[in-house]
C-alpha positions in Angstrom: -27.0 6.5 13.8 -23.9 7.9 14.8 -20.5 6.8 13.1 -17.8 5.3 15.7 -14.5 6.5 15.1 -12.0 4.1 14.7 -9.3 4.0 17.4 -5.8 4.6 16.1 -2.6 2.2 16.3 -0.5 3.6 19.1 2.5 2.1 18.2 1.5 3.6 14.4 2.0 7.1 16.1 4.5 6.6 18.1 6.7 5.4 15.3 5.7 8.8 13.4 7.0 10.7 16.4 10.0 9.4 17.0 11.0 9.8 13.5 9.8 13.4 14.0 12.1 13.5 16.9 15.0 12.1 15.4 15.0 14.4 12.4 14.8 17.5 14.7 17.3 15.9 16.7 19.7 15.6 13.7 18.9 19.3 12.3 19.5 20.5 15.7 23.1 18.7 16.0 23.8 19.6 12.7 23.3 23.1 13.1 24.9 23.4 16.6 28.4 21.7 15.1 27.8 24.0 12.2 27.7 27.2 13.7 30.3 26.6 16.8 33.0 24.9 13.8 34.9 27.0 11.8 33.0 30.3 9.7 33.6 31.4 6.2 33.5 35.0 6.2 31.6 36.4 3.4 32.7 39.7 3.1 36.7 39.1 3.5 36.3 35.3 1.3 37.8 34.6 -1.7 34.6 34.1 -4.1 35.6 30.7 -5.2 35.0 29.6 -1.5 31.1 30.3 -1.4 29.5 26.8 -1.8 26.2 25.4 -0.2 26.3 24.0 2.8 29.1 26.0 4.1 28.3 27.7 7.6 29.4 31.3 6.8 29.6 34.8 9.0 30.3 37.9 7.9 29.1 41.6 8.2 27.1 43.0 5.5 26.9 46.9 4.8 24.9 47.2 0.9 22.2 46.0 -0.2 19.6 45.9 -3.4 16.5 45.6 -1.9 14.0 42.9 -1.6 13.3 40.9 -4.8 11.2 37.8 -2.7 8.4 38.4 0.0 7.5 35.6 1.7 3.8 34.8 2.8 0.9 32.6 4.7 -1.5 31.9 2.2 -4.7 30.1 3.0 -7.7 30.0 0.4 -5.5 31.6 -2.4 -5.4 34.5 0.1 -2.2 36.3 1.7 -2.7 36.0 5.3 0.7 37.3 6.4 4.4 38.2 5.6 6.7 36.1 7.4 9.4 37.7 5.8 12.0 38.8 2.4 14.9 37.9 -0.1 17.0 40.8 0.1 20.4 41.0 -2.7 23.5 42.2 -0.6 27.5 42.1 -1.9 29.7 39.7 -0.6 33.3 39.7 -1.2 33.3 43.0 -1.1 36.2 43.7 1.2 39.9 42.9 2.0 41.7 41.8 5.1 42.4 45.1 6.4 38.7 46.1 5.9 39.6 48.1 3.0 37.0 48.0 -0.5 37.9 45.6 -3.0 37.3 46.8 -6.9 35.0 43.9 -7.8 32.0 42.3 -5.1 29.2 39.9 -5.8 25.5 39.8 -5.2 23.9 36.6 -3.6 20.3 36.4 -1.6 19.9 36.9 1.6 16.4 35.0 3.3 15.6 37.0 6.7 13.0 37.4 9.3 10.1 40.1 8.9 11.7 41.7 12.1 15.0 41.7 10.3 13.4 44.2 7.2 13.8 47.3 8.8 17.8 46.7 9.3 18.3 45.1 5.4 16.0 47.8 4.2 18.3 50.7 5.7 21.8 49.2 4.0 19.5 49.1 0.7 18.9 52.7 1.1 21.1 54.7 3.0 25.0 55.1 2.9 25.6 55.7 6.1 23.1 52.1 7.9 24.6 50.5 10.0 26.4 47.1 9.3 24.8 44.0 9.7 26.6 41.0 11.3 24.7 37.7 10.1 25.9 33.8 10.7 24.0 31.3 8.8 24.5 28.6 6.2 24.7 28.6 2.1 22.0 27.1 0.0 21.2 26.7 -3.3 18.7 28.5 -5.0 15.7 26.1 -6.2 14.1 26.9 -9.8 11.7 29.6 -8.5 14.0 31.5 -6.6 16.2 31.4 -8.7 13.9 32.6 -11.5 12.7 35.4 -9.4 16.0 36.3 -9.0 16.8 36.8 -12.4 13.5 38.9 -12.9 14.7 41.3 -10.5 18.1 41.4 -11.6 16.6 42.3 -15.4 14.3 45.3 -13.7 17.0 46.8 -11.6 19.4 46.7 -15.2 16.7 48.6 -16.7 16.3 50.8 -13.6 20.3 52.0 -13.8 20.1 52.4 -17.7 17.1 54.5 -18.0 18.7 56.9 -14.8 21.9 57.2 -17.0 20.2 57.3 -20.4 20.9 54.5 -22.1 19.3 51.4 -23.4 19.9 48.0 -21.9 21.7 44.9 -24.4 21.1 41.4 -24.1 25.1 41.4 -23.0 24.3 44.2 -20.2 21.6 41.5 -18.7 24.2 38.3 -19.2 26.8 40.3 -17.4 24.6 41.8 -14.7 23.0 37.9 -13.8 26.7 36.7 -13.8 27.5 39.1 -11.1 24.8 36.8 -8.5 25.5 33.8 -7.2 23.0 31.1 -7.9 23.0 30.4 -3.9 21.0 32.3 -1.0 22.2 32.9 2.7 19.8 31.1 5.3 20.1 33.3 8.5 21.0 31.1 11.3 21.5 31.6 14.9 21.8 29.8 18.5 17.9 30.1 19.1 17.6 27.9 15.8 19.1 24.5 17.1 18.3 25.5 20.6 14.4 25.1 19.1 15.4 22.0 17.4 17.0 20.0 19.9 14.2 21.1 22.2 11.4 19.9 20.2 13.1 16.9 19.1 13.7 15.5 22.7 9.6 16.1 22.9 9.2 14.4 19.9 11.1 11.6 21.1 9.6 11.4 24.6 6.4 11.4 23.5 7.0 8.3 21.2 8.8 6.4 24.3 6.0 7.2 26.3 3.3 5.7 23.8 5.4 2.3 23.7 5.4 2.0 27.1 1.9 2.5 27.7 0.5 0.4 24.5 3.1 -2.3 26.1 1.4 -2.1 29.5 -1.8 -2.3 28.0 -1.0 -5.3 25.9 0.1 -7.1 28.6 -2.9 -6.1 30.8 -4.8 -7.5 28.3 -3.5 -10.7 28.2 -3.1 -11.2 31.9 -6.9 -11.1 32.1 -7.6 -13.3 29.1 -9.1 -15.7 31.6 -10.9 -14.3 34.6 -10.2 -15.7 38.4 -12.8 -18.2 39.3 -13.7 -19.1 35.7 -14.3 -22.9 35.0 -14.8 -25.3 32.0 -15.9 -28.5 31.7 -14.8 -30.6 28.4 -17.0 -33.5 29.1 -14.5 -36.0 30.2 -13.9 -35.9 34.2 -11.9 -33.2 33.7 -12.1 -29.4 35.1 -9.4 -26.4 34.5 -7.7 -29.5 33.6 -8.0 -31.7 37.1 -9.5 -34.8 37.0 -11.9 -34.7 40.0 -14.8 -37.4 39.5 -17.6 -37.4 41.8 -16.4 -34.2 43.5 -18.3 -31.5 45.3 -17.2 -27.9 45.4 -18.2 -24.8 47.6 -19.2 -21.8 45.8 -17.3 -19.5 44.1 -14.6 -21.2 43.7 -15.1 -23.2 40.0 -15.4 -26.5 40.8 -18.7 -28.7 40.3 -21.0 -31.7 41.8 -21.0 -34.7 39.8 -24.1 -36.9 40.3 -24.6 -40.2 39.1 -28.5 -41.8 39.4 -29.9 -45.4 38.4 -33.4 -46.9 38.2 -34.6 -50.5 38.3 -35.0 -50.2 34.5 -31.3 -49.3 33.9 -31.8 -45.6 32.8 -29.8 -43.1 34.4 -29.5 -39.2 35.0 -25.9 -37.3 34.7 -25.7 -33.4 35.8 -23.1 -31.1 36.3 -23.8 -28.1 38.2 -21.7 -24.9 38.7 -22.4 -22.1 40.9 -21.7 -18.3 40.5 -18.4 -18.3 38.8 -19.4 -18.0 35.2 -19.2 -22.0 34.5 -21.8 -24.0 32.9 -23.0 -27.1 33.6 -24.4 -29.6 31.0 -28.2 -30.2 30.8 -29.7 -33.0 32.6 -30.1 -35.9 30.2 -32.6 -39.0 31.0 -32.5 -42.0 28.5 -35.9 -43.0 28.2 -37.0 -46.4 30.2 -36.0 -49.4 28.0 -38.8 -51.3 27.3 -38.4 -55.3 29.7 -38.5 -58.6 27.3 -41.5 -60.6 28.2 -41.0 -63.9 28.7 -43.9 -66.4 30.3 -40.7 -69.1 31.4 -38.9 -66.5 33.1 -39.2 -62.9 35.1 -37.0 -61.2 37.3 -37.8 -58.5 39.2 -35.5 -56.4 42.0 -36.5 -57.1 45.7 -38.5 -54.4 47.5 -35.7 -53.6 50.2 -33.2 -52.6 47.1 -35.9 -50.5 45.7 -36.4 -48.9 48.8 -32.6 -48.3 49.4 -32.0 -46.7 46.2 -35.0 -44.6 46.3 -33.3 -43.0 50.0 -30.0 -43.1 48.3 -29.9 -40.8 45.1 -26.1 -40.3 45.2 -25.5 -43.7 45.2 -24.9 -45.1 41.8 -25.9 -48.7 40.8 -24.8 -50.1 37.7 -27.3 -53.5 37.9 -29.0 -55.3 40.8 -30.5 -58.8 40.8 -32.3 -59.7 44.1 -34.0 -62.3 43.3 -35.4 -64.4 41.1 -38.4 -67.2 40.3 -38.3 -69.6 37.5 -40.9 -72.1 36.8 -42.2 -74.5 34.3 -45.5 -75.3 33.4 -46.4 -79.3 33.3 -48.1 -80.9 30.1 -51.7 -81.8 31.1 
């Protein structure tokens, strides 16, 4: 036997996408103010000026490599590079464009498409600068520790090509040099995406509400079907009192009929036609039984018998035509 899926809670889902929506919404704001406010140029800026969340521009021309690769893994398995952490230097330059004596090293987190570019200042003197705008943040635990791994290989890399072995104080000094922060590449088609998808998001949730209102409301305007009719036993139909009425099809209403024989039972039926209605079942009370009495008898005349036999709708509650009394004389 086949399972029946549940039916979900519209108003559930729409609630999840309009928070959906909002969040893009804000990201997308946020970013847009972000990048059209005031930049922080990383190359000229003083180095007590990098701090997360600061929107930042600059134009980067050395780099260390790639220390982070980032992947789709599904299964345990790399599916795909989406792209790297690449160490540049920062503060690197003066105002007139001219090198300064001392830089520093901070993370960089591009685009696969973006490898070629970082991996030419990384290797070659004469790459072409790189002009980046995006926004500072803070390295989490694992970044930050591969980070540190890398720094510790390329320390060992420049002593053993200048012959010379590495101290614990050459490693403190080196780590010192990196800020504990990363560069999040950020550009126009970012918010653009965001405030896109969030308007979606949003519309889609509106749209839900409306129609699981519409529905709702559907619903309860055909709680009762036209032309449906009850009867609660006491005269009353839909809430009329109509005794002894007759209806035409169709239309709800019912035939009362009211019967009486000679011995005082009655019938009762209601009757409805094809609207959905019911009528109650015919009910007889048996015939009660007469008293006997050899003084006395009474009996209806033949013409009222007659009358009510020709009449069935009309109801008689108790007839007495006529009656004989006599008394027997003592012998």
């Amino acid at each position: 036997m086949a399972r029946t899926r549940k039916k979900g809670n519209p108003i559930v889902s729409a609630v999840v996408f309009g928070i959906f929506g909002i969040v893009l919404l804000f990201l997308g704001i946020r970013t847009f103010i972000g990048l059209h406010g005031k930049l922080l140029n990383v190359t000229t800026c003083d180095e007590s000026e990098v701090k997360p969340g600061v929107y930042v521009e600059g134009t980067l021309t050395y780099g260390y490599g790639a220390y982070i690769e980032k992947t789709t893994t599904y299964n345990h398995t790399v599916t795909k590079t989406d792209g790297y952490y690449y160490l540049v230097d920062i503060c690197d330059k003066n105002e007139d464009g001219s090198k300064r004596d001392t830089s520093k090293w901070i993370g960089i987190s591009i685009s696969k498409s973006d490898d070629a570019k970082f991996d030419a200042i990384s290797s070659a003197d004469d790459a072409e600068p790189i002009y980046i705008t995006g926004v500072i943040r803070k390295n989490s635990d694992k970044v930050q520790g591969f980070l540190d791994d890398y720094i510790t290989k390329y320390v060992d890399a420049y002593a053993q090509y200048y012959g010379y072995t590495p101290t614990s104080e050459d490693y403190a000094t080196a780590k010192a040099e990196a800020f504990p922060y990363y560069i999040e590449m950020v550009d126009s088609s970012d918010y653009i995406f965001k405030l896109v998808l969030g308007a979606v998001f949003l519309l889609a949730a509106v749209i839900m509400i409306l129609k699981a209102t519409r529905s709702k409301n559907t619903i309860s305007a055909s709680a009762q079907p036209a032309g449906t009719g009850y009867y609660d036993g006491t005269g009353d139909f839909n809430g009329v009192y109509t005794p002894g009425s007759t209806g035409s099809p169709n239309n709800g209403n019912y035939t009362q009929q009211y019967g009486s024989t000679d011995s005082g039972s009655y019938t009762q039926q209601y009757g409805t036609t094809n609207s959905g209605s019911y009528g109650t079942a015919e009910q007889t009370q048996a015939p009660q039984t007469s008293y006997s009495d050899p003084f006395y008898s009474q009996q209806p005349a033949a013409s009222e018998q007659d009358a009510h036999a020709s009449n069935p709708y009309t109801t008689t509650s108790s007839t007495t035509s006529s009656s004989s009394f006599s008394l027997k004389k003592d012998e």
